[in-house]
N, C-alpha and C positions, 0 to 999 in steps of 0.2 A: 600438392599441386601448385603451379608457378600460378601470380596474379594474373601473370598474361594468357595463361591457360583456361582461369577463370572468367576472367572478362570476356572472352573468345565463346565460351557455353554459355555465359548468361545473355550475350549479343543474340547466337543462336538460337536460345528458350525462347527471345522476344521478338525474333522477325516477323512470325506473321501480325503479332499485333503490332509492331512496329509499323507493318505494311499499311494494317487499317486505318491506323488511327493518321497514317500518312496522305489517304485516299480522303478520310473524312475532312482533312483539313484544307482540301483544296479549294479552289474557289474554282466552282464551275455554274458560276453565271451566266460566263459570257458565250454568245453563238457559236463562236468558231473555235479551233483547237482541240485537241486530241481530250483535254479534262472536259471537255462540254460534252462527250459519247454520252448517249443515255443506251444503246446497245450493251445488252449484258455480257458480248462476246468482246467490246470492246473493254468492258472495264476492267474483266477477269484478265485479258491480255495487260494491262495495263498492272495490276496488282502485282499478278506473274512475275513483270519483269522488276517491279520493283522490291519485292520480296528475293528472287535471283540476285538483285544487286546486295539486298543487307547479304545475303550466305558467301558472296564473294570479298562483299568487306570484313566480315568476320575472320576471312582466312586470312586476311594481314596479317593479324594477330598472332598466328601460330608459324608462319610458312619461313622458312631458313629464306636469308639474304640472296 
């Protein structure tokens, strides 16, 4: 297997924890802004597409020019 194939499924294996610990580390202090949702419909939307974006950047990795 090519490294860059490897790198590509270990990106993969760790999205969603890469999502959470993305989520945990925001600051949602403040009133206003989309990180201050305390709606669980809001958050899940928000993980959603942040986990979406690790599986679309994963496919750099692999995708012909």
């Amino acid at each position: 297997m090519y490294p860059v194939q490897e790198l590509h499924e270990f990106l993969l294996e760790k999205a969603a924890q890469l999502t959470e610990e993305w989520y945990d580390s925001l600051d949602k202090s403040g009133p206003h802004g989309v990180y201050a949702a305390t709606d669980s419909n809001a958050v899940e939307l928000l993980k959603k597409q942040n986990y979406e974006f690790h599986l679309q950047f994963c496919q750099l990795f692999v995708q012909e020019e």
